[in-house]
N, C-alpha and C positions, 0 to 999 in steps of 0.2 A: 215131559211136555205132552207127547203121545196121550200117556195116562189119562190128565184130564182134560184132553182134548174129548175121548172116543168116551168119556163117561157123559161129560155133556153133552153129545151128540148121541148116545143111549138113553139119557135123559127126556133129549127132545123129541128123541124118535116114540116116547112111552113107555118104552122096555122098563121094566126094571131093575136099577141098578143096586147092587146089594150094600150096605150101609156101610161096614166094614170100606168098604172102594171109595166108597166117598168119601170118606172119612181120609184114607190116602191120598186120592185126588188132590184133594181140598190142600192137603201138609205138601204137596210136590208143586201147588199151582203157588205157593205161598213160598215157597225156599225157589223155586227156578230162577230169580234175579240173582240171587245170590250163587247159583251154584254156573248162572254165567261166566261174574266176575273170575270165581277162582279159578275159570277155566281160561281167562283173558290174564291172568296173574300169573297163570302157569306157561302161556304161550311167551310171555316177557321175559322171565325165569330163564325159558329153554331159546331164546334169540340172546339172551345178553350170554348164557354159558357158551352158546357155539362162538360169540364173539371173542371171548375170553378162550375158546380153545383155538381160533383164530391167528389172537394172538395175545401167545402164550406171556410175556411179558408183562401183557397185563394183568394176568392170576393173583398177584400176588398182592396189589395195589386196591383189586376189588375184594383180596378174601374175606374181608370183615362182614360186608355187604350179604356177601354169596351165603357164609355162615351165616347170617341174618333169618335167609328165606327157607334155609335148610329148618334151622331151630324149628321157626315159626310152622313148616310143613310137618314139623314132626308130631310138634304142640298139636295141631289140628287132629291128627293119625292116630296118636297115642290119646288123645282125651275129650276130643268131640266127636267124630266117627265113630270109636268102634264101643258105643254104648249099646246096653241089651235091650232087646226090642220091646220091651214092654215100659220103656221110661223114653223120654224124649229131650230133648235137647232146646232149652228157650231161644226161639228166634233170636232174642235182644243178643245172647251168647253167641252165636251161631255168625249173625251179623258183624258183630268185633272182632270176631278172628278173620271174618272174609275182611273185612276193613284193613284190618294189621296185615294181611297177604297180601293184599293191592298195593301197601303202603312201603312194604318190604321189599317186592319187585319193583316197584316203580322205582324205589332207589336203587337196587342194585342194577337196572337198567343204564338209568341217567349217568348213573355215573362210569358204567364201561362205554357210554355212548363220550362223556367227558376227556375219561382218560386217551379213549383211541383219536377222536380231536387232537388233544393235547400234543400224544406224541406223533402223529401225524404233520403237526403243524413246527414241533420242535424233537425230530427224534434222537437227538445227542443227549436232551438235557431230561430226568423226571421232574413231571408237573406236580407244582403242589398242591395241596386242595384234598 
């Protein structure tokens, strides 16, 4: 964000900005919504696993979930990240997998938010669901 903050503000000061920069600026001012999300995906992620190391019972109820977000982080790591820098990566692609990660956490979320309800409200019996 910094990035193409201080280029348009070089911009407007006259300076010369060198094209190359621009050209980054431009690709950082166009992906920052997105590289919000996966950071608001990742904050979800790391509140449902502390809840689940909270309480541990319900590890086992969410693992499906948890392996969900895992897969999906690794898909992102292993095949849209660490592409060579001379090829780029289509927004439209880029954008699907932040989608499928928002979408991954938010369930693995709800549902350790479900299950600690659950057995909070009936802790003798597993809820099903």
């Amino acid at each position: 964000m910094t990035l193409f903050k201080e280029v348009d503000n070089l911009s407007r000061l006259g300076q010369r900005v060198p094209f190359e920069l621009k050209i980054i600026a431009s690709e950082a001012r166009e992906t920052y919504p997105l590289a919000v999300r996966v950071e608001e995906a990742l904050r979800m992620y790391n509140r449902a696993c502390r809840q689940l190391r909270d309480w541990s019972d319900l590890a086992p109820l969410a693992a499906v979930f948890r392996k969900k977000v895992q897969e999906t982080l690794e898909a992102g790591v292993l095949k849209m990240l660490w592409v060579p820098k001379s090829s780029t990566v289509e927004y439209s692609a880029l954008q699907k997998y932040v989608d499928s990660l928002v979408k991954d956490s938010v369930d693995l979320e709800e549902k350790v938010i479900e299950l600690a309800v659950c057995v909070t409200a009936h802790p003798s019996t597993v809820c099903a669901g």
